[in-house]
Backbone as numpy.savetxt, mean C-alpha at the origin, in Angstrom:
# Nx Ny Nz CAx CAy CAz Cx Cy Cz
28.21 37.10 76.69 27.52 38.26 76.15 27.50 38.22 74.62
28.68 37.57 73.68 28.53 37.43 72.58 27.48 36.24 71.80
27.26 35.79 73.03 26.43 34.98 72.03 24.58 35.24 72.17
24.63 35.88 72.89 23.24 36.90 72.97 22.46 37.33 71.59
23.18 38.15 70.38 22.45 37.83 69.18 22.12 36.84 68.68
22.99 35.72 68.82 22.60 34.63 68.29 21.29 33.66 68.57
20.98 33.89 70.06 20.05 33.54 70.71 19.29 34.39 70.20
19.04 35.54 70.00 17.94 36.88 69.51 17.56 36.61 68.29
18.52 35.83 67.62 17.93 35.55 65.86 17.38 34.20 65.79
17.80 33.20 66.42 17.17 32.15 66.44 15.33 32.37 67.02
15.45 32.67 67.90 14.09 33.05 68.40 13.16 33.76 67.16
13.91 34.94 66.38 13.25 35.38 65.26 12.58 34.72 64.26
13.70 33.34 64.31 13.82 32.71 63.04 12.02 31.79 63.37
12.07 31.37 64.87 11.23 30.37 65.54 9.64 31.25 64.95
9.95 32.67 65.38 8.49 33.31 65.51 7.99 33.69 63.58
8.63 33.67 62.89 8.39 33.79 61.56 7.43 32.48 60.86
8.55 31.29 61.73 7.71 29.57 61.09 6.54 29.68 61.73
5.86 30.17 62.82 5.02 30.19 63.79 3.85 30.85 63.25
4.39 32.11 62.26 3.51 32.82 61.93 3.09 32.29 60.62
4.20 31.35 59.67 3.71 31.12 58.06 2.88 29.78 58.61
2.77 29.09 59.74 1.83 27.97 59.84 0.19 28.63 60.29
0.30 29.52 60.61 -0.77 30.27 60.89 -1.53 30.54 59.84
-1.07 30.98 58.73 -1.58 31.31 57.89 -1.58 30.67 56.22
-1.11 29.65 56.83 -0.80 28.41 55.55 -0.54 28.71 54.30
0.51 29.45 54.46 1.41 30.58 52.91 2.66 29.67 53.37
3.66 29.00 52.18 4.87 28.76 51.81 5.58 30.02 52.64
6.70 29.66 53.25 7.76 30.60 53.76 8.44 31.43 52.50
8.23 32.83 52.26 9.05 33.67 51.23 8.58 32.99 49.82
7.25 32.73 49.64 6.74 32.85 48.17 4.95 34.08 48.61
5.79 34.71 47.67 4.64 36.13 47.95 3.07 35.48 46.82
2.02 35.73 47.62 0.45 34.71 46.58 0.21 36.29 46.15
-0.12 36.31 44.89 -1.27 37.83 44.31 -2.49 36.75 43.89
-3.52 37.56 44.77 -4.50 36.87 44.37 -4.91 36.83 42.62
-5.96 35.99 42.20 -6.46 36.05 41.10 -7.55 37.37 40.75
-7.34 37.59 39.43 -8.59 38.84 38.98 -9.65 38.09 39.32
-10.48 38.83 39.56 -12.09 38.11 39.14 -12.66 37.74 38.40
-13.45 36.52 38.30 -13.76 36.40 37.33 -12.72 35.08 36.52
-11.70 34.99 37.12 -9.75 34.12 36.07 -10.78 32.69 36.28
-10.16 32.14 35.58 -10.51 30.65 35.65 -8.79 30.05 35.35
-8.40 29.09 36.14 -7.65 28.15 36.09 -7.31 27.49 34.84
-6.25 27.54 33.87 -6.03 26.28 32.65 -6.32 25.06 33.62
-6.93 24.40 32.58 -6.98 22.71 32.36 -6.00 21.95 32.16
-4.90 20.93 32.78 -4.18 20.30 32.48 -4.81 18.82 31.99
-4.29 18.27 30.87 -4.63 17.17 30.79 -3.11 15.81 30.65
-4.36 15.28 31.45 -2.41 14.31 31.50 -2.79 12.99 30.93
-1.81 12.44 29.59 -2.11 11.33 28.96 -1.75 10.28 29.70
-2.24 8.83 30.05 -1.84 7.88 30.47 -0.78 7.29 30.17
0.27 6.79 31.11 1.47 6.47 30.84 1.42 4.72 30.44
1.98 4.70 28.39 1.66 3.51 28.10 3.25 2.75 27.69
3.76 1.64 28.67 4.96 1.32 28.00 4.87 1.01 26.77
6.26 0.91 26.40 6.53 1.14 24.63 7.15 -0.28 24.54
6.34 -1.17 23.77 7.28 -2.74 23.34 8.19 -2.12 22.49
9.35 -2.69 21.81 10.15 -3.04 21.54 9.94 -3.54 20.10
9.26 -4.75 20.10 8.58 -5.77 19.71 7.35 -5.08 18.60
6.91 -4.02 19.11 5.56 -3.68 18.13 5.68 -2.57 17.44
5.42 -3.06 15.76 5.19 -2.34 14.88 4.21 -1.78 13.97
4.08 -1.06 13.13 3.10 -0.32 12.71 2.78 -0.72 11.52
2.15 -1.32 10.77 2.27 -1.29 9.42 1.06 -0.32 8.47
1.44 0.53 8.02 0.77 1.76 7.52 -0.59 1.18 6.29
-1.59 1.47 6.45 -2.39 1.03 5.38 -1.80 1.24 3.90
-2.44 0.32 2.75 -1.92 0.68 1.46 -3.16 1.63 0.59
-2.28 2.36 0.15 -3.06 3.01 -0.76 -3.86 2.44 -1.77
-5.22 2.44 -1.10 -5.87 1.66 -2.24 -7.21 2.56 -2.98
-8.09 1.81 -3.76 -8.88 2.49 -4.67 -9.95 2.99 -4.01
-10.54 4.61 -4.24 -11.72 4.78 -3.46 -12.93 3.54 -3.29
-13.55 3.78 -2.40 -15.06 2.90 -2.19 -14.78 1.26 -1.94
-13.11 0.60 -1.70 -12.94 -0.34 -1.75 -13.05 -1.02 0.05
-13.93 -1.90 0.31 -14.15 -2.37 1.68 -12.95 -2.53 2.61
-12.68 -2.26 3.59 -11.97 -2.47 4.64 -11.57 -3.78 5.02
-12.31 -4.56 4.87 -12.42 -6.09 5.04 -13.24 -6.87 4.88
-13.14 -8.03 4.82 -14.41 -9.24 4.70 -13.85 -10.17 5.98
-15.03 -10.14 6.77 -15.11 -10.65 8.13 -15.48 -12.48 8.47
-15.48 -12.93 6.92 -15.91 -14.32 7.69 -14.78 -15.34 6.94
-14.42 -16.00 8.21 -13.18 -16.45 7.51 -13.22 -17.71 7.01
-13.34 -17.51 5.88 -13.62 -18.59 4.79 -12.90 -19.01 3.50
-12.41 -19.97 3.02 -11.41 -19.87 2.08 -11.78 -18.83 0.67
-10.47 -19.17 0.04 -11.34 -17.79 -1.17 -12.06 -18.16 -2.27
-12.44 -19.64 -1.98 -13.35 -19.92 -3.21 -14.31 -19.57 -2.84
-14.95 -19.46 -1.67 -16.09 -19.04 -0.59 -16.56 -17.29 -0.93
-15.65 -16.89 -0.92 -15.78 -15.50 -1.22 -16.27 -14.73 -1.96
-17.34 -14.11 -2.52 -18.45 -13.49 -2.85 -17.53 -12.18 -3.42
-16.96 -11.99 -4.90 -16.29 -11.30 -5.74 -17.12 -9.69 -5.23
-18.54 -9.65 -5.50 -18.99 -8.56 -4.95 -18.90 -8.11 -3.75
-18.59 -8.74 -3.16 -17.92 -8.05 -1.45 -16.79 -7.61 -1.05
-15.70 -7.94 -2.25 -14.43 -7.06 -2.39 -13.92 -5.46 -3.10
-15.32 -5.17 -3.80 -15.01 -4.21 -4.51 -15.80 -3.00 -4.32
-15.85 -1.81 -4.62 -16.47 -0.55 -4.49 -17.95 -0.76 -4.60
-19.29 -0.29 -4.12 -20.43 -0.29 -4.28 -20.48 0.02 -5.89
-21.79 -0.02 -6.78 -21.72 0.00 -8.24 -21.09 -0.17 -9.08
-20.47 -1.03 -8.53 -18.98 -1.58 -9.54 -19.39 -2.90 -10.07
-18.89 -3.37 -11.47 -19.35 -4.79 -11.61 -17.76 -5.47 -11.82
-17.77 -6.70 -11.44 -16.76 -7.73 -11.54 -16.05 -8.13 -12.75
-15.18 -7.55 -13.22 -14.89 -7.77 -15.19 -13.78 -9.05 -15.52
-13.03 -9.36 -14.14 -12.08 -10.69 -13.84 -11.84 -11.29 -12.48
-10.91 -11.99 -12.35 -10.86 -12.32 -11.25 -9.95 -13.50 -11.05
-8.52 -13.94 -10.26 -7.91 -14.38 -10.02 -7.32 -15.36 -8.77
-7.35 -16.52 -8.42 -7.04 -17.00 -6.68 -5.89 -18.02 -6.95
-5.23 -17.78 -6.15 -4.00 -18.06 -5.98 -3.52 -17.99 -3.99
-2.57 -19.02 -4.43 -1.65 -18.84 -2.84 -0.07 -18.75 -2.88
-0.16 -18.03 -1.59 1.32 -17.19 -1.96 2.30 -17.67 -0.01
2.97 -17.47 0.12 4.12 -17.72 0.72 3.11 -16.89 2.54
2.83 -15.75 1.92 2.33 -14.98 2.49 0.46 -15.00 2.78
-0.12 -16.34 2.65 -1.53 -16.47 2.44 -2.27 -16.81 1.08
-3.07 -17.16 1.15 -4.55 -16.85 0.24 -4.71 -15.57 -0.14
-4.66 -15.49 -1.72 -5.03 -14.59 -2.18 -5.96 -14.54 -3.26
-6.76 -13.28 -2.98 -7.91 -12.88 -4.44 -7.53 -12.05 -5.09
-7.61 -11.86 -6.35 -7.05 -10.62 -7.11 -8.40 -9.94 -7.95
-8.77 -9.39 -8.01 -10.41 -8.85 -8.94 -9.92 -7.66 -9.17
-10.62 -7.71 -10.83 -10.33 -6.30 -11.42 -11.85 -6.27 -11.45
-12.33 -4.71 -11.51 -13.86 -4.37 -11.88 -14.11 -2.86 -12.62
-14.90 -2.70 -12.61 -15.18 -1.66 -13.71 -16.55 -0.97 -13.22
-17.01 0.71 -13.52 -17.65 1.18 -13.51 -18.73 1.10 -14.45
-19.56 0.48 -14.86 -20.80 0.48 -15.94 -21.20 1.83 -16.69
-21.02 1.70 -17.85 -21.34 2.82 -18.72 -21.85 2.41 -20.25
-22.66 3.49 -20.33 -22.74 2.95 -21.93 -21.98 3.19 -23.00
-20.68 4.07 -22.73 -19.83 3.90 -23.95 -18.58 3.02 -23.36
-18.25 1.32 -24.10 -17.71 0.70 -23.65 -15.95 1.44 -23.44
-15.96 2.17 -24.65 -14.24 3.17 -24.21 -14.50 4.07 -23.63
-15.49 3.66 -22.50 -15.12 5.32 -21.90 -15.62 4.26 -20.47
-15.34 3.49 -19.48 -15.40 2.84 -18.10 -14.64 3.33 -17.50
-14.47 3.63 -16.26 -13.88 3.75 -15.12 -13.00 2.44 -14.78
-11.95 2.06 -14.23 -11.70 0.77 -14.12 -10.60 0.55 -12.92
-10.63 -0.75 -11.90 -9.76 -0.84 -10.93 -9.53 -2.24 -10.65
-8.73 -2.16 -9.70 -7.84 -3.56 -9.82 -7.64 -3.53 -8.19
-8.09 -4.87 -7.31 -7.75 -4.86 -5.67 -7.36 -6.23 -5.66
-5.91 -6.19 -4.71 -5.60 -7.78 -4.02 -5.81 -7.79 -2.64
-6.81 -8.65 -2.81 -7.22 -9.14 -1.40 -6.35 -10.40 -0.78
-5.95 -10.45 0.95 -4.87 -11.81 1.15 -5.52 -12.71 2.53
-5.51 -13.23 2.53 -6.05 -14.08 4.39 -4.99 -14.94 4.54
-4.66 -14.29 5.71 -3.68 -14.82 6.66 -4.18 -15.42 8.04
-4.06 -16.50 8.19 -4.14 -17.74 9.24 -4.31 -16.68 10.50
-5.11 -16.83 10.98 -5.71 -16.44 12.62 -5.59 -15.29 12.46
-5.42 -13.93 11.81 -5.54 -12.89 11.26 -6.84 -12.65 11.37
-6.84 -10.78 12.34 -8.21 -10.62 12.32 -8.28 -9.00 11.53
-9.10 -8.93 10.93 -10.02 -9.99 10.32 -9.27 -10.62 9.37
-9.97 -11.89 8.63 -9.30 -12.55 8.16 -9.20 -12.29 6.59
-9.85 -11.42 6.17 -9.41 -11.00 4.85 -9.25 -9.39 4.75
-8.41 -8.92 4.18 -8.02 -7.70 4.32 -7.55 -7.14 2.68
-7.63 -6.11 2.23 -7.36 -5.33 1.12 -5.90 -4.82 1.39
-4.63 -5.41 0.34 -3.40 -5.55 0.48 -2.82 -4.33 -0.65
-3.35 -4.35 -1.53 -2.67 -3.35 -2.73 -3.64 -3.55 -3.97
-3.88 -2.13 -4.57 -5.09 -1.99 -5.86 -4.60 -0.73 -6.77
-5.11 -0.17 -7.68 -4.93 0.32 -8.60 -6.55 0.71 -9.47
-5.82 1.70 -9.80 -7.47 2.37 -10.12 -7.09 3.47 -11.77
-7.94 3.12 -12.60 -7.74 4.23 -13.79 -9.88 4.61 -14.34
-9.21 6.61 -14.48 -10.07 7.16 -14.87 -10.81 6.75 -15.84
-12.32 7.08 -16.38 -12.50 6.42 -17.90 -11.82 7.18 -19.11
-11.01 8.03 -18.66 -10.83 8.58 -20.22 -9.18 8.34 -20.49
-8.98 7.06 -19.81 -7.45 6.64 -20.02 -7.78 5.80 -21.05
-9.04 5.25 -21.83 -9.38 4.16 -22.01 -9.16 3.06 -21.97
-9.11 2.08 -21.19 -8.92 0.74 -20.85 -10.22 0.51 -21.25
-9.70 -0.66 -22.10 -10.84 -1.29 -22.81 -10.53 -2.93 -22.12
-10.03 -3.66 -21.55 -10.56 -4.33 -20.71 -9.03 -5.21 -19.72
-9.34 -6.16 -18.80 -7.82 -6.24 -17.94 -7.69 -8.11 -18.06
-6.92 -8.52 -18.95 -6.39 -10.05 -18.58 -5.14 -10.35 -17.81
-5.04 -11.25 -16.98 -4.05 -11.59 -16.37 -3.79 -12.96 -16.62
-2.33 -13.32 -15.95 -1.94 -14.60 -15.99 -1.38 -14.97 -14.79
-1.26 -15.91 -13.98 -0.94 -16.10 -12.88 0.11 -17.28 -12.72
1.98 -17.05 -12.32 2.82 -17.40 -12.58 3.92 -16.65 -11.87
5.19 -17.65 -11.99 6.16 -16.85 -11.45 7.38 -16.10 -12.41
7.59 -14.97 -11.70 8.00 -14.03 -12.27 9.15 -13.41 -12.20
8.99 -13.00 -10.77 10.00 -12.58 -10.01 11.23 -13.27 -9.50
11.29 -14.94 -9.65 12.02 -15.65 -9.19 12.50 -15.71 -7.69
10.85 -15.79 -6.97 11.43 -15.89 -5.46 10.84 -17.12 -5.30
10.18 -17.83 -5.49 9.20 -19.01 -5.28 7.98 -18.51 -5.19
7.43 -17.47 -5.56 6.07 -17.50 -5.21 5.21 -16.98 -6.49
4.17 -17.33 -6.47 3.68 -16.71 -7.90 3.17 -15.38 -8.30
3.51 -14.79 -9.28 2.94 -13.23 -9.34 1.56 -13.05 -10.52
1.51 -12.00 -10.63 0.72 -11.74 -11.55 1.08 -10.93 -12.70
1.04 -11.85 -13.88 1.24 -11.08 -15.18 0.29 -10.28 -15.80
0.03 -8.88 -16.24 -1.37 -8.52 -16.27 -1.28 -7.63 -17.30
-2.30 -7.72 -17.95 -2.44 -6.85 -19.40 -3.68 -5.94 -19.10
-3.99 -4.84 -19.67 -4.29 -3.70 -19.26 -4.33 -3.37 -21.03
-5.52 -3.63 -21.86 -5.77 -3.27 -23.22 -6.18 -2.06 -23.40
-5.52 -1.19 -24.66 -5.79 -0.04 -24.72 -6.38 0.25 -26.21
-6.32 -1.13 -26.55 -6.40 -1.16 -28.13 -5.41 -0.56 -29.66
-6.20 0.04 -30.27 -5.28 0.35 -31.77 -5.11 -1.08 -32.52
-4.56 -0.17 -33.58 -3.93 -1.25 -34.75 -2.86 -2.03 -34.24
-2.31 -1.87 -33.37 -1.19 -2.34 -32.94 -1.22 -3.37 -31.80
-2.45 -3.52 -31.35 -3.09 -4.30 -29.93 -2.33 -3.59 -29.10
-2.42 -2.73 -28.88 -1.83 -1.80 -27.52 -2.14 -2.59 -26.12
-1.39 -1.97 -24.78 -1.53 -2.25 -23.59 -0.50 -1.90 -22.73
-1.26 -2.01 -21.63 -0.44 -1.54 -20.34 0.10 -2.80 -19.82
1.53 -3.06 -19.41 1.81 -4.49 -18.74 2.28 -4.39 -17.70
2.41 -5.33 -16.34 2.38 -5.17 -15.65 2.88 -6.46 -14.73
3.73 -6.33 -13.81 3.92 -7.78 -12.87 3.94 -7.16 -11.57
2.45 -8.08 -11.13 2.71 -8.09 -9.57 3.07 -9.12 -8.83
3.70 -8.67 -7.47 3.89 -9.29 -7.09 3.23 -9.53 -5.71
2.78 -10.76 -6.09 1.18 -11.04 -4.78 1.62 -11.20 -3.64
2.47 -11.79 -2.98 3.05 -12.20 -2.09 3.63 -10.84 -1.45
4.22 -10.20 -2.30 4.40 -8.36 -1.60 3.74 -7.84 -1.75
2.54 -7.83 -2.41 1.55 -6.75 -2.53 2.14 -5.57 -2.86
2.92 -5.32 -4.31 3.58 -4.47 -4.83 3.89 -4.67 -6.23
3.51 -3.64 -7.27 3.99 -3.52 -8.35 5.65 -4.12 -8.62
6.03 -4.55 -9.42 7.53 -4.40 -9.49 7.98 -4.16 -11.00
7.10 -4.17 -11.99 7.38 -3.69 -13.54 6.43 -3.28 -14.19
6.13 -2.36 -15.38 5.27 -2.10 -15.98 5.90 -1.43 -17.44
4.93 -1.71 -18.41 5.60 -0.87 -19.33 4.29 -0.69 -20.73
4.25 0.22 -21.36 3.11 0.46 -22.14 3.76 -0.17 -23.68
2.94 -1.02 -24.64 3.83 -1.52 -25.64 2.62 -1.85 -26.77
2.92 -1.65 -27.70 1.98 -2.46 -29.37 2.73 -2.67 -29.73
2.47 -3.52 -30.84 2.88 -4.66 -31.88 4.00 -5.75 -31.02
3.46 -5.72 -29.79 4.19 -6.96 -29.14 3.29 -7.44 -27.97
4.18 -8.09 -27.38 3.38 -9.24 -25.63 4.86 -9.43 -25.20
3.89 -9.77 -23.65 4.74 -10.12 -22.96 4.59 -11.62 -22.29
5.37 -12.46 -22.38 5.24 -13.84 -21.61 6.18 -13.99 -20.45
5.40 -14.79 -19.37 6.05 -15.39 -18.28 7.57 -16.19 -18.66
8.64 -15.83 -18.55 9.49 -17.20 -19.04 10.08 -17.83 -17.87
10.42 -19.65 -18.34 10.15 -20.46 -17.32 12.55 -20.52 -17.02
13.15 -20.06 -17.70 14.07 -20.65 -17.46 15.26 -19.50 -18.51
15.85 -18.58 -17.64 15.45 -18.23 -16.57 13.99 -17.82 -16.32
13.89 -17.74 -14.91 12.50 -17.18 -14.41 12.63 -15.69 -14.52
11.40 -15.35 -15.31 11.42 -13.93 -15.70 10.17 -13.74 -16.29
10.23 -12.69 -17.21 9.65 -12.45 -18.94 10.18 -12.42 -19.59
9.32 -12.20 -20.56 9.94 -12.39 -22.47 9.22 -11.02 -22.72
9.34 -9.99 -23.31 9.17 -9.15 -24.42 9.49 -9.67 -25.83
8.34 -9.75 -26.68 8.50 -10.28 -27.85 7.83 -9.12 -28.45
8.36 -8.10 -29.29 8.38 -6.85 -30.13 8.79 -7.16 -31.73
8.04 -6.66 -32.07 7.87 -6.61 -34.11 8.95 -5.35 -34.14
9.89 -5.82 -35.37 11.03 -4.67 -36.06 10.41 -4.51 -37.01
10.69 -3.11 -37.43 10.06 -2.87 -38.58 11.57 -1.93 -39.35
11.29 -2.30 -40.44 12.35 -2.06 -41.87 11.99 -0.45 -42.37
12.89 0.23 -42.52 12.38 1.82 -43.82 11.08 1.60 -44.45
11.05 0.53 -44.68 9.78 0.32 -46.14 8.70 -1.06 -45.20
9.33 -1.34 -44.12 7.71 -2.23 -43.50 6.71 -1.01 -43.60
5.48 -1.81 -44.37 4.52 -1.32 -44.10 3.96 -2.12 -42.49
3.01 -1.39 -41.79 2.79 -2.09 -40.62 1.95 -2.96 -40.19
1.06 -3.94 -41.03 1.05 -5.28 -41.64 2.20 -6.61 -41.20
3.24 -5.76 -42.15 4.52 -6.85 -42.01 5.84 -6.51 -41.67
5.94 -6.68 -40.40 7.33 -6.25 -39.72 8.65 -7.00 -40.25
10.09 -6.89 -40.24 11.32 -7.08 -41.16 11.47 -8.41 -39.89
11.40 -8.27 -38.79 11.45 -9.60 -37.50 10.58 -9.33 -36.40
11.24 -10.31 -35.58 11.18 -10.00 -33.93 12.47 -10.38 -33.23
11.25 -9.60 -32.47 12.74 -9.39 -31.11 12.20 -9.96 -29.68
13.27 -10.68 -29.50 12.19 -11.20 -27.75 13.66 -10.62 -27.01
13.25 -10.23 -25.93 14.17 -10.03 -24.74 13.54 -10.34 -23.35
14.84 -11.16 -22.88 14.24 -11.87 -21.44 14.61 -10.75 -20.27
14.09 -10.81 -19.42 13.92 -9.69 -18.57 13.98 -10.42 -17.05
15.53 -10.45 -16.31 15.23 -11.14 -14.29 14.71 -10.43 -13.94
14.46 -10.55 -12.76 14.49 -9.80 -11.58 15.41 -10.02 -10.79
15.95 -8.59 -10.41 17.20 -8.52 -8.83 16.70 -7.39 -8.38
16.81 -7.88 -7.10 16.18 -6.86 -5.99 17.40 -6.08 -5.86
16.30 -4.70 -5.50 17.04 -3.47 -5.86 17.82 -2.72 -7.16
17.62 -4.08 -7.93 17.57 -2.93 -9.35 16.06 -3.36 -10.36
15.28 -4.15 -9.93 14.45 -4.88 -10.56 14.33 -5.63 -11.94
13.44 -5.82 -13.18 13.94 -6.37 -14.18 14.87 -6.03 -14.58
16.06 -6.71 -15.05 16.95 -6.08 -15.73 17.63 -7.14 -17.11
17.84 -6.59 -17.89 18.10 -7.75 -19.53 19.26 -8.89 -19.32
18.36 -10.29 -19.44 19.39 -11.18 -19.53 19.97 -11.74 -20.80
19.47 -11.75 -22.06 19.33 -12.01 -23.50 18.62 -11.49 -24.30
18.78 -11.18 -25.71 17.83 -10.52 -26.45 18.20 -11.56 -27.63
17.09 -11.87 -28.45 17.17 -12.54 -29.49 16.40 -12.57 -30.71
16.94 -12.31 -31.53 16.45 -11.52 -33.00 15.93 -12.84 -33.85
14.63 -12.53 -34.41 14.15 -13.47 -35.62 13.46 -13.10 -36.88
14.23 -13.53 -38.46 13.38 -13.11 -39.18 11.38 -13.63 -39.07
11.09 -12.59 -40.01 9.61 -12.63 -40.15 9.09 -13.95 -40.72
């Protein structure tokens, strides 16, 4: 006799499943229908893409407006057509080729056309081609100045600098004055990165071969030099060490 409920609830339990298949509702989840009118969110599901290990990103370089994306035919860089590296209305004012550790490289400075020669727009792009690289020439690192910085025009020298084995670029950036002013500059082609610069008159800067570096060679001037005739010079050699960059290996004083 005691086990009579038990039999009475099981049966309950039977006629409940009996009834939620009937009516194709989940057992004990209550449906409220939708308002009229509801529309459903949109799920969107992104494709599942494994992740190498192996693959990295390398971020574009900041380079000069209007400067091409690439040059598509892969051809050495004597081949290369100076006007196909640089901004539309731009004209070609230098130009540099060299090879580096890291490829073939072009270096072109160019300029905006104007009729007051101190007053140009002016920029600077290194282009590199790397072996089976697509495409095969690509825009690596550039530099760009307004016309009213006045740059009055850009020479370079092409040499090593940095003392890694590879050659950089020594580059002058004229600003004029009495003093032969300029902007100086060493790149380094093979990194496609600035690594010194410094604004200077009444001096230059040279590549030096031993140590591998530069030379800063700067005019002293005396209480009473008039600026004509400086009292000496001064050269100071300048390494490179990574992570602190040029830094002074000798300085050496000469009368006038």
């Amino acid at each position: 006799m005691r086990r009579l409920p038990l039999v009475l609830a099981a049966a309950a339990f039977v006629a409940v499943l009996m009834t939620s298949c009937d009516t194709d509702q989940p057992i004990g989840v209550p449906v409220t229908p939708l308002p009229s009118g509801s529309i459903l969110p949109s799920v969107t599901t992104q494709p599942s893409v494994p992740a190498s290990p192996s693959a990295t990103v390398t971020p574009p370089p900041d380079l000069p407006s209007g400067i091409p994306v690439s040059y598509d035919l892969d051809v050495r860089k004597e081949d290369v057509p100076s006007k196909a590296l640089i901004p539309p209305g731009t004209k070609v004012s230098n130009r540099w080729m060299t090879e580096t550790p890291a490829g073939e490289v072009i270096v072109v400075a160019y300029l905006t056309p104007s009729g007051d020669p101190f007053l140009q727009a002016r920029g600077l792009v290194e282009w590199r081609r790397t072996g089976g690289s697509v495409p095969p020439w690509s825009p690596v690192f550039g530099m760009e100045h307004r016309k009213s910085e006045g740059i009055l025009g850009v020479e370079g020298l092409v040499g090593e600098a940095t003392g890694d084995g590879s050659v950089d670029l020594l580059l002058l950036e004229s600003t004029g004055g009495s003093g032969v002013c300029g902007n100086w500059r060493v790149i380094d082609l093979a990194a496609a990165s600035e690594r010194w610069a410094r604004s200077l008159c009444d001096g230059r800067v040279d590549l030096h071969a031993d140590p591998v570096g530069i030379a800063l060679l700067e005019a002293v001037y005396g209480p009473e030099d008039p600026h004509c005739c400086p009292s000496g010079f001064r050269t100071t050699v300048l390494v490179y060490q990574e992570g602190r960059g040029f830094v002074k290996d000798s300085v050496q004083s000469t009368p006038a």
